[in-house]
Every structure is written in structure tokens, then in C-alpha cells.
N, CA, C and O atoms as CSV, one atom per row, in Angstrom:
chain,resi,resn,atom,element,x,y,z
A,1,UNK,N,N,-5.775,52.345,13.992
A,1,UNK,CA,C,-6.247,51.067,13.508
A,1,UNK,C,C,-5.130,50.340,12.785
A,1,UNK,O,O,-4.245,50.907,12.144
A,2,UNK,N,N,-5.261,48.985,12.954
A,2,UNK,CA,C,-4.123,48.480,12.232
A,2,UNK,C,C,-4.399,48.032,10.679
A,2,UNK,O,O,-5.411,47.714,10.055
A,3,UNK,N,N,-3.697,48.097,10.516
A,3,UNK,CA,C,-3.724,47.726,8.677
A,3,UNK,C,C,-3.997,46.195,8.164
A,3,UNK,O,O,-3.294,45.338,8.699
A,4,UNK,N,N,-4.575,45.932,7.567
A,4,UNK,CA,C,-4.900,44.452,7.257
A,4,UNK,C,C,-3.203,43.891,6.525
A,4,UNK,O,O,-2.677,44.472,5.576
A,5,UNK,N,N,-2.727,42.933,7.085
A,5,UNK,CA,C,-1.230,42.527,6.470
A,5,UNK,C,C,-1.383,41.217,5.048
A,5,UNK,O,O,-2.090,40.216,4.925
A,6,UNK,N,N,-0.501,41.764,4.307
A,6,UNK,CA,C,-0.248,41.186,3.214
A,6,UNK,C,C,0.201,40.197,3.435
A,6,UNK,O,O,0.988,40.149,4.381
A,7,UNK,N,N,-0.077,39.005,2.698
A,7,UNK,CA,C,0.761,37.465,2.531
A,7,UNK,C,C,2.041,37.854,2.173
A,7,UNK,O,O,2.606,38.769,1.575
A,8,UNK,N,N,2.335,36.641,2.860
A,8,UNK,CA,C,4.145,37.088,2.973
A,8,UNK,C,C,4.835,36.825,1.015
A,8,UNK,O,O,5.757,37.484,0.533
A,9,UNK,N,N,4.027,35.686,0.255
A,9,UNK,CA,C,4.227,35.603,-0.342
A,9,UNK,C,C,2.861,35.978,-1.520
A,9,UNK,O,O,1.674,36.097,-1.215
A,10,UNK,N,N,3.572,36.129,-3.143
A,10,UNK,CA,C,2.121,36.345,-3.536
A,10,UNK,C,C,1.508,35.278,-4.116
A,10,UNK,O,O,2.004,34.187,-4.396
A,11,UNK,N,N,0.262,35.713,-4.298
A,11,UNK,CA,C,-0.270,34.149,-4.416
A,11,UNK,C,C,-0.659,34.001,-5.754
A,11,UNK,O,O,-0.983,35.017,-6.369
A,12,UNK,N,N,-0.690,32.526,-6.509
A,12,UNK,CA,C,-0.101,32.415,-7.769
A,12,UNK,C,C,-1.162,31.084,-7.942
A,12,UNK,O,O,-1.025,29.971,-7.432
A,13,UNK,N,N,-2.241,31.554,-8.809
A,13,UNK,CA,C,-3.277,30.557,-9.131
A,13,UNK,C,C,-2.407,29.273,-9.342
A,13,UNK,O,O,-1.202,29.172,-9.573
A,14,UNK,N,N,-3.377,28.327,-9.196
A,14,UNK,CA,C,-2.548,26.987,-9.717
A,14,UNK,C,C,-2.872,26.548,-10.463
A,14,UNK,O,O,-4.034,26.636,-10.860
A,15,UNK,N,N,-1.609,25.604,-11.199
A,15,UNK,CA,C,-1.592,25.461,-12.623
A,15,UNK,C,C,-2.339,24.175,-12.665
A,15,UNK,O,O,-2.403,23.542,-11.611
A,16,UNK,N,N,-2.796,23.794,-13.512
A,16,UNK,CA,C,-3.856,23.088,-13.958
A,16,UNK,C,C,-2.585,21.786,-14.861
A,16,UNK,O,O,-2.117,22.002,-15.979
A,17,UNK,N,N,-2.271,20.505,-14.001
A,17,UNK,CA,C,-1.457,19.781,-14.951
A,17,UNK,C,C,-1.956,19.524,-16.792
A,17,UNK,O,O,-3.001,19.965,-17.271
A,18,UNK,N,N,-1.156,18.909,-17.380
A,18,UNK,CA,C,-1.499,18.812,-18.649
A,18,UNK,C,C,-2.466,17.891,-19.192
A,18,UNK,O,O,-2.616,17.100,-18.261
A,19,UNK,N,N,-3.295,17.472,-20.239
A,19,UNK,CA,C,-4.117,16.167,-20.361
A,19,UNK,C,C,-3.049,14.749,-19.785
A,19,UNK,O,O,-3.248,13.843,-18.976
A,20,UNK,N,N,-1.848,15.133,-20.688
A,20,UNK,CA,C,-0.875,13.889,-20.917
A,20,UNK,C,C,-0.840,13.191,-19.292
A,20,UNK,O,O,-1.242,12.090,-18.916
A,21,UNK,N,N,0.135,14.872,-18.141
A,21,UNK,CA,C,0.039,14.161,-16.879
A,21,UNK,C,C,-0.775,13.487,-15.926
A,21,UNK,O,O,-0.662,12.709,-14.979
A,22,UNK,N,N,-1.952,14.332,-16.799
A,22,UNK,CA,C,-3.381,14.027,-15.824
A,22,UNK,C,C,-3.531,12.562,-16.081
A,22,UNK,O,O,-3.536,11.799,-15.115
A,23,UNK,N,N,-3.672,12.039,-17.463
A,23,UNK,CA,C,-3.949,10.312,-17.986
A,23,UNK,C,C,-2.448,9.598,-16.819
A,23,UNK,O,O,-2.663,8.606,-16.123
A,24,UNK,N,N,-1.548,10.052,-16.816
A,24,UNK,CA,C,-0.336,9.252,-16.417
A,24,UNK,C,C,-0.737,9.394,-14.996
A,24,UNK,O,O,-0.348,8.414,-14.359
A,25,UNK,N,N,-1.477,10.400,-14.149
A,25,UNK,CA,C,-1.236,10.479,-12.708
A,25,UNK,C,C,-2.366,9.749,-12.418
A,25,UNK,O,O,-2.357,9.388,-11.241
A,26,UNK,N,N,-3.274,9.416,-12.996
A,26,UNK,CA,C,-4.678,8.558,-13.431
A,26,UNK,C,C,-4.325,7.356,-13.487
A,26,UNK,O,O,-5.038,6.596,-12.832
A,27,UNK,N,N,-3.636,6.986,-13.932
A,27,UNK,CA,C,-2.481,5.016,-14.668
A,27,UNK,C,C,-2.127,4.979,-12.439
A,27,UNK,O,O,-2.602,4.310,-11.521
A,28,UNK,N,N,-1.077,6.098,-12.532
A,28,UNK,CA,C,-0.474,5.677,-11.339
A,28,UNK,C,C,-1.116,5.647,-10.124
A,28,UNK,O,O,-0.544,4.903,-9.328
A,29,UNK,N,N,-2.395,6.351,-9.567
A,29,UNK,CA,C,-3.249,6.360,-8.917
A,29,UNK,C,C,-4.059,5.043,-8.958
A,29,UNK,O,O,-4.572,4.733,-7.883
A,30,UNK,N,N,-4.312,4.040,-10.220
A,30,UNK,CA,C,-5.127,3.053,-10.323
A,30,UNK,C,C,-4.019,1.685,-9.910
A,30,UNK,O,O,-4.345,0.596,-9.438
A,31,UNK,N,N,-3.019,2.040,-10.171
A,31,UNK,CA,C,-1.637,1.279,-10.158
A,31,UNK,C,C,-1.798,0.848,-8.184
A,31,UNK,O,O,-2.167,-0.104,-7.496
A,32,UNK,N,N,-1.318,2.079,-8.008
A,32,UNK,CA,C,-1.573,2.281,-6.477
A,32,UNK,C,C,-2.838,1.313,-5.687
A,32,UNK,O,O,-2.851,0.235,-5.092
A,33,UNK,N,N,-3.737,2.232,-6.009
A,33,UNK,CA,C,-4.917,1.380,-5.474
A,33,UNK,C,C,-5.058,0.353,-5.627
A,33,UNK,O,O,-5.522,-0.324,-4.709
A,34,UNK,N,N,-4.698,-0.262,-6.940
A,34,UNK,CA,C,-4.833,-1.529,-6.935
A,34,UNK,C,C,-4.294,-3.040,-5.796
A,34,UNK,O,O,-4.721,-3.996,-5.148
A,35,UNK,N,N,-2.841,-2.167,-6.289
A,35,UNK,CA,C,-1.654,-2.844,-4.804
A,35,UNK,C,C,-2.066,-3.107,-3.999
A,35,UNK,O,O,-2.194,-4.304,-3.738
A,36,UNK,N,N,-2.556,-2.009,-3.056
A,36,UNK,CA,C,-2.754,-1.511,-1.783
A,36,UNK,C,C,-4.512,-2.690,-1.418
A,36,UNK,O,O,-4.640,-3.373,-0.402
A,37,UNK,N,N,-5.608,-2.588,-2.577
A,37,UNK,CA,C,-6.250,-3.758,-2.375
A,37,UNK,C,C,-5.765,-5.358,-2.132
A,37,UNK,O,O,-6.137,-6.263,-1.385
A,38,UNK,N,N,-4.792,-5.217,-3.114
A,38,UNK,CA,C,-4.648,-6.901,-2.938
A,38,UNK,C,C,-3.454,-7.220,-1.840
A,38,UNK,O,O,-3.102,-8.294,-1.351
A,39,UNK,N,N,-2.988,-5.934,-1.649
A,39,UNK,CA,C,-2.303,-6.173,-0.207
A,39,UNK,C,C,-3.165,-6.513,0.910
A,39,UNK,O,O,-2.968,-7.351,1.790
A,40,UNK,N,N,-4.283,-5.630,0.713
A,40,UNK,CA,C,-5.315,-5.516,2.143
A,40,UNK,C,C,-5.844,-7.079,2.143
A,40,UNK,O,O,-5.988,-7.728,3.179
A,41,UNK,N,N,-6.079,-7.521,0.974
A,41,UNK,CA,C,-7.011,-8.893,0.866
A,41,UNK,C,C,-6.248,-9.982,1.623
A,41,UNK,O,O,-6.814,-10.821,2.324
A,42,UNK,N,N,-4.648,-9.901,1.398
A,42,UNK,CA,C,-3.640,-10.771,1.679
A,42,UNK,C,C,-3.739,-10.656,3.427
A,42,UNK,O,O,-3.960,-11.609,4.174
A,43,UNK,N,N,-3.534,-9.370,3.802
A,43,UNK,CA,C,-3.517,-8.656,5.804
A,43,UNK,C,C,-4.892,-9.860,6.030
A,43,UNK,O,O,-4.806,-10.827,6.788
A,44,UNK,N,N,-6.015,-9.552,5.259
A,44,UNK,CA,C,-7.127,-9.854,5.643
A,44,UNK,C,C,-7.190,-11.613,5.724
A,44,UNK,O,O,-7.207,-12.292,6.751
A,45,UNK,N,N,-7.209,-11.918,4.813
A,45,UNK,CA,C,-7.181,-13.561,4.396
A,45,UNK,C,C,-5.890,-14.058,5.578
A,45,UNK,O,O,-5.915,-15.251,5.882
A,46,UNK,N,N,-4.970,-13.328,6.124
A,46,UNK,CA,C,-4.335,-13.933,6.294
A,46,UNK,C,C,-4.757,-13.970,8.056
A,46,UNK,O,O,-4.896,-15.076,8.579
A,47,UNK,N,N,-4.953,-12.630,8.939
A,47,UNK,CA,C,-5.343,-12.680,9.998
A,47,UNK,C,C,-6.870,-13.025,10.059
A,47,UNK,O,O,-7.462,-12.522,11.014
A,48,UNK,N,N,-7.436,-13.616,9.402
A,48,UNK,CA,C,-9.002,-13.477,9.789
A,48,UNK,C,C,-9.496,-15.127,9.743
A,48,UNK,O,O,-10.144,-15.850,10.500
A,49,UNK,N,N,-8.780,-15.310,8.353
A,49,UNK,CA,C,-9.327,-16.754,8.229
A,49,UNK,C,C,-8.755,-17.953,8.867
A,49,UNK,O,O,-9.269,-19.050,9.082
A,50,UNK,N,N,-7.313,-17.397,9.177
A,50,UNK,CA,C,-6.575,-19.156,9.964
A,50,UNK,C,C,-6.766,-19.160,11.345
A,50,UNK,O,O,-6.202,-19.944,12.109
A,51,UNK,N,N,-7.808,-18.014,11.774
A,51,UNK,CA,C,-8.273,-17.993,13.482
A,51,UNK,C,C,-9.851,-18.578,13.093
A,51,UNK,O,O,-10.509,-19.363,13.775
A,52,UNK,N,N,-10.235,-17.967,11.820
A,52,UNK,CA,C,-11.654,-18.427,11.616
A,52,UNK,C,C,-11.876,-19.953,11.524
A,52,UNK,O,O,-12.624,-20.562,12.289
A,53,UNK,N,N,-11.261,-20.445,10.661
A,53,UNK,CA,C,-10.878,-21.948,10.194
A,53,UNK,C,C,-9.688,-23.009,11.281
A,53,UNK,O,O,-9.321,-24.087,10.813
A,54,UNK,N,N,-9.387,-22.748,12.122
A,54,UNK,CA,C,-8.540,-23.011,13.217
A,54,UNK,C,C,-8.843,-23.888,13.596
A,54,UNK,O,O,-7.899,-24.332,14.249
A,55,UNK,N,N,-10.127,-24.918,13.650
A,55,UNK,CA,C,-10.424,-26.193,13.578
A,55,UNK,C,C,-9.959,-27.004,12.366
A,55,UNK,O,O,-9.478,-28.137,12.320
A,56,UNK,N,N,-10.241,-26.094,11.367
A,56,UNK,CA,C,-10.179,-27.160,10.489
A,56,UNK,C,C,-8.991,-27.286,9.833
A,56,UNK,O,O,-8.786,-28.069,8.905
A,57,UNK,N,N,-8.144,-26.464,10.342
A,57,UNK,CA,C,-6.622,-26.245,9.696
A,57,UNK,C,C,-5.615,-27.046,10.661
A,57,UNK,O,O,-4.393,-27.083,10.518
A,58,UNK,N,N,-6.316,-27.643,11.613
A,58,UNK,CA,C,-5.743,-28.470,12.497
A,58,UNK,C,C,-4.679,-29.731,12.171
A,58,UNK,O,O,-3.656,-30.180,12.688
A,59,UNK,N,N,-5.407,-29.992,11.167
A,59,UNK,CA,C,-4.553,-31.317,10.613
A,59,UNK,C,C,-3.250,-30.390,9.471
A,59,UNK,O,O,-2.178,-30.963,9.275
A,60,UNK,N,N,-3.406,-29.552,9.078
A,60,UNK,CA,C,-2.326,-28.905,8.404
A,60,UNK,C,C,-0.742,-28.601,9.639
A,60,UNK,O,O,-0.786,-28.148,10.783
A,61,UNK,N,N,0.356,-29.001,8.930
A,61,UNK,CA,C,1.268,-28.680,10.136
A,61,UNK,C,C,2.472,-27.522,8.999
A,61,UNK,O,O,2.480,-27.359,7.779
A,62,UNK,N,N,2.910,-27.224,9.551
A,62,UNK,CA,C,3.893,-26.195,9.231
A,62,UNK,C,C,4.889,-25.785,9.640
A,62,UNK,O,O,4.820,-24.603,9.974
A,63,UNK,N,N,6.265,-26.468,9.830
A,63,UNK,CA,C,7.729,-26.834,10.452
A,63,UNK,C,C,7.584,-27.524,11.847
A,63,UNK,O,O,8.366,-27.458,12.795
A,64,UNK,N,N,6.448,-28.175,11.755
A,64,UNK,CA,C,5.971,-29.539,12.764
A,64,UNK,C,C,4.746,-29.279,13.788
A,64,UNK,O,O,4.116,-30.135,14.409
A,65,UNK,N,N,4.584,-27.983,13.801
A,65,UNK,CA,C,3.173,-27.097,14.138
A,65,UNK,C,C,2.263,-27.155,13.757
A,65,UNK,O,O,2.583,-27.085,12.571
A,66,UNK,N,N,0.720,-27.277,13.743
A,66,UNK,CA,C,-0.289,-26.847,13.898
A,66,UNK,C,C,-0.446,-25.817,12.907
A,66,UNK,O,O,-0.176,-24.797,13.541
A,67,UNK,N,N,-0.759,-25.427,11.569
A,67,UNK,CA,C,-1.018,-24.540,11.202
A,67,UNK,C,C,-1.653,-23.305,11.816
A,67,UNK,O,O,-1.276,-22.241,11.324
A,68,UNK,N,N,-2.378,-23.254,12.613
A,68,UNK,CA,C,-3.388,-22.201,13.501
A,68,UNK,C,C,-1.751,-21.602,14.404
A,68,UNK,O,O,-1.146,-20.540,14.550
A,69,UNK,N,N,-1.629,-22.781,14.744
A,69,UNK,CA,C,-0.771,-22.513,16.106
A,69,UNK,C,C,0.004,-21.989,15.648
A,69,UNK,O,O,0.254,-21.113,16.477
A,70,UNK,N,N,1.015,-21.784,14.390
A,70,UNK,CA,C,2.009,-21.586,13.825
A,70,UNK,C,C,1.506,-20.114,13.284
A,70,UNK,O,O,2.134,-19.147,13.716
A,71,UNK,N,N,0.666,-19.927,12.578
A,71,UNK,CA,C,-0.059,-18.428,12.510
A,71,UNK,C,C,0.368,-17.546,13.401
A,71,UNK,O,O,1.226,-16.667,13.313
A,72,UNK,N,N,-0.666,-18.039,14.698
A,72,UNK,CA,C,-0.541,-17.404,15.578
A,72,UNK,C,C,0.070,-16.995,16.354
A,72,UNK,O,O,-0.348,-16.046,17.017
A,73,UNK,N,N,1.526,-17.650,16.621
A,73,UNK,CA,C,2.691,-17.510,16.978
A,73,UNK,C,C,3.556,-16.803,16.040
A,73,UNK,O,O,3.982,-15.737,16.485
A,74,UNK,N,N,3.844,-17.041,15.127
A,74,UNK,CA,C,4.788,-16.163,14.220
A,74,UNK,C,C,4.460,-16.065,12.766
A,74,UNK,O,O,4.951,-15.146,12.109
A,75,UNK,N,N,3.700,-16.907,12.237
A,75,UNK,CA,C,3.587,-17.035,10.929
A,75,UNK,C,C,2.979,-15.372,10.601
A,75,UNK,O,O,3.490,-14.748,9.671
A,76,UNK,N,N,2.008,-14.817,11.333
A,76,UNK,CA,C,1.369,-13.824,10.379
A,76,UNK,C,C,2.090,-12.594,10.798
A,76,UNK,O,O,1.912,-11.587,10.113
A,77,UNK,N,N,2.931,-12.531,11.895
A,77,UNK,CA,C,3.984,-11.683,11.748
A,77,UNK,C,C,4.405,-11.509,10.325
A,77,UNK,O,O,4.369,-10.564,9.537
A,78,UNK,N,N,4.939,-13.108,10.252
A,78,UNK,CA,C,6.220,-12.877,8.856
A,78,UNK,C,C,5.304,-12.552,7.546
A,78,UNK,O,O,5.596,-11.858,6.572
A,79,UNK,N,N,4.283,-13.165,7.785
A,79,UNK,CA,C,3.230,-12.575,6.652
A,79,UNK,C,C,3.297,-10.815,6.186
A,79,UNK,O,O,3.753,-10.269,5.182
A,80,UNK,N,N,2.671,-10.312,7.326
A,80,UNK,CA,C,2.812,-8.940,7.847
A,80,UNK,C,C,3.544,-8.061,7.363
A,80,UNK,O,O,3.181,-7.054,6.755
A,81,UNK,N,N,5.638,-8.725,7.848
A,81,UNK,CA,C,6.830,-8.259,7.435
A,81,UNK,C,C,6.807,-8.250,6.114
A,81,UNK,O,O,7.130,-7.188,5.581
A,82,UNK,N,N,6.457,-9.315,5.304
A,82,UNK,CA,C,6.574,-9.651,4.051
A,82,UNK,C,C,5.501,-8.523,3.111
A,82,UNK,O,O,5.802,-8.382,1.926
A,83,UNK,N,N,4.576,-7.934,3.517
A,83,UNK,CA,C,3.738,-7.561,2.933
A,83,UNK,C,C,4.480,-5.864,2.769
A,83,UNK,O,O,5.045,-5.418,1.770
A,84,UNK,N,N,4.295,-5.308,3.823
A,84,UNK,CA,C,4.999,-4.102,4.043
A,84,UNK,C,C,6.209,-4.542,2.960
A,84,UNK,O,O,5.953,-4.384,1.766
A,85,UNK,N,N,6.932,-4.845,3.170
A,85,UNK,CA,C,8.565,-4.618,2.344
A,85,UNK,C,C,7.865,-4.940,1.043
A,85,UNK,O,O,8.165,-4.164,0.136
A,86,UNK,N,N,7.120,-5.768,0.771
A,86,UNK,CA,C,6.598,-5.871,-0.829
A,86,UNK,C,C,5.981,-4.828,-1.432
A,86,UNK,O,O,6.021,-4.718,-2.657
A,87,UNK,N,N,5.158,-3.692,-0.432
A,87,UNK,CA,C,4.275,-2.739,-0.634
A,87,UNK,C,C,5.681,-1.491,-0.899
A,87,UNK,O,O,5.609,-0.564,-1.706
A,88,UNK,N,N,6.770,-1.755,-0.085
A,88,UNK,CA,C,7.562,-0.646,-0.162
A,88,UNK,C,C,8.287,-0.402,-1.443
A,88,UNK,O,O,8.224,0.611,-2.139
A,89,UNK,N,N,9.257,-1.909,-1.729
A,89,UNK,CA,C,9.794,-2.407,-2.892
A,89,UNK,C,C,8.923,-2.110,-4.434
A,89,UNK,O,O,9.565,-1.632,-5.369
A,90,UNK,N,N,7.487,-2.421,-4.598
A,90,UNK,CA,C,6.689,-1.830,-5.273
A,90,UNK,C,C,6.229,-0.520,-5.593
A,90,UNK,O,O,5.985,-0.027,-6.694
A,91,UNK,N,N,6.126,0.116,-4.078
A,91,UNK,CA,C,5.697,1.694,-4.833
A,91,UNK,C,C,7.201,2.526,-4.985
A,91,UNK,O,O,7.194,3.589,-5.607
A,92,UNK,N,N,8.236,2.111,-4.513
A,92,UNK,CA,C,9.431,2.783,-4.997
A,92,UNK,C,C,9.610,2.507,-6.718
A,92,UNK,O,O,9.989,3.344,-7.537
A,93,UNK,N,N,9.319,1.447,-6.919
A,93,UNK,CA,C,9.513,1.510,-8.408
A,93,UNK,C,C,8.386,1.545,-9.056
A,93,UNK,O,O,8.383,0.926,-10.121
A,94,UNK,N,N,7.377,2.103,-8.732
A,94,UNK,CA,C,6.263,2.682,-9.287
A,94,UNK,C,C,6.426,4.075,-9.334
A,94,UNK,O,O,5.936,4.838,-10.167
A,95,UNK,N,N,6.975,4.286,-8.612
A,95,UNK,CA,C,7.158,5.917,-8.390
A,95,UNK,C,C,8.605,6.097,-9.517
A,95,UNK,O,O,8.758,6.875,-10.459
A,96,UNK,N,N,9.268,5.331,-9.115
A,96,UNK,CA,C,10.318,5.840,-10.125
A,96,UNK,C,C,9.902,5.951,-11.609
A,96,UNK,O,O,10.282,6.795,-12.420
A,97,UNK,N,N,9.042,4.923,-11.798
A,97,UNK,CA,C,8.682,4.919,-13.487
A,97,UNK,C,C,7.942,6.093,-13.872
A,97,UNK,O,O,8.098,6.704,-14.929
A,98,UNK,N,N,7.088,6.386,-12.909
A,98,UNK,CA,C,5.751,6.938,-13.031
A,98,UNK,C,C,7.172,8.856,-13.230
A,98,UNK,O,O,7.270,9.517,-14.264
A,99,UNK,N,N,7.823,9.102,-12.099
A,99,UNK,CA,C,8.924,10.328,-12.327
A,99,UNK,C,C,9.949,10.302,-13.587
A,99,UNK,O,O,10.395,11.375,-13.993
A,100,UNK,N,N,10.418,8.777,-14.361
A,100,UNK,CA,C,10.847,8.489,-15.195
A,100,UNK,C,C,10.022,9.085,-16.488
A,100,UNK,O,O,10.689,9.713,-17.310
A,101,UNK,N,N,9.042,8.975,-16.647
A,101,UNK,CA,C,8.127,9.736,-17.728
A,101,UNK,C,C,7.733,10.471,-17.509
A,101,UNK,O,O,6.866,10.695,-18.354
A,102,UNK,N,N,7.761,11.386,-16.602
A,102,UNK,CA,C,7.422,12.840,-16.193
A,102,UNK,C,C,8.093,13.431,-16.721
A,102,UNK,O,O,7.773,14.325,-17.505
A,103,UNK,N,N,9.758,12.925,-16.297
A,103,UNK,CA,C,10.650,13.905,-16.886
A,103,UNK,C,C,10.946,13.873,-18.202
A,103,UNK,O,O,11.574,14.849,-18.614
A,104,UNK,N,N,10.598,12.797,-19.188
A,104,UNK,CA,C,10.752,13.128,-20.517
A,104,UNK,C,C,9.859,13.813,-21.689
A,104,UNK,O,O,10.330,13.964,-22.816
């Protein structure tokens, strides 16, 4: 019969962070979410409503375009681009602050 095999490594309850990190990983978790909503609202507002409203945004022009038309052609791309690099630029220095007081 074969022998039941041991974990390669041993296993080592886990540690339970401190009150302090727990409140700080709590800050940065609400930090986060927060972003990440008013990013979504921006994705949202931005692809939903200038196809929704596309009549009435008609008379709006935007580098000699059609607001709708201009959307829909490139504008919510750059929207898009813009959002991502803002989301990136943000949680890098959220993260840094948030590791900045970890380590002290």
C-alpha cells in the first residue's frame, strides 16, 4: 500500500493582519472602489447616452462634426483611452501610498 505523502511544504496558519493594517487596507479598498465606480459611470454616460440622445445632440458639433457622429467615430475611443490611463496613473499612486505606510 502506498503511504499517504506529505506537503512538500509545512503548513503555517495564517497570520491574521494587525487592527492598524486592517483600518488602512479598509481606506484603500474604499479608495479603490470608489475610482473604479466613477470610472464605470464615465464608460457608461459616455457610450450609452450620446447613442441614446443622438437626436438631440445633433445640433452640438465637435471639430465640425455632429456630436453623435463624432462619438461614434472616435470620440469614445479617446474617452475609453483616457479613462484606462487615468485608472492606471491613479491606482499606481494609490498603491504606492497605501505600501508607503505599510512600511513605516
Amino acid at each position: 500500500m502506498d503511504k499517504p505523502s506529505l506537503p512538500a511544504a509545512p503548513l503555517r496558519p495564517a497570520r491574521t493582519p494587525s487592527p492598524e493594517l486592517q483600518a488602512r487596507l479598509a481606506v484603500h479598498w474604499h479608495k479603490t472602489r470608489r475610482l473604479t465606480a466613477i470610472l464605470l459611470l464615465i464608460w457608461l454616460l459616455t457610450g450609452f447616452l450620446t447613442v441614446f440622445y443622438a437626436r438631440e445632440l445633433l445640433h452640438l458639433n465637435l471639430f465640425g462634426w455632429p456630436l453623435p457622429f463624432y462619438m461614434a467615430a472616435q470620440g469614445a475611443s479617446l474617452v475609453y483611452l483616457a479613462i484606462i490611463a487615468f485608472y492606471a496613473w491613479r491606482m499606481r499612486r494609490l498603491d504606492r501610498d497605501f505600501h508607503a505606510t505599510e512600511q513605516t
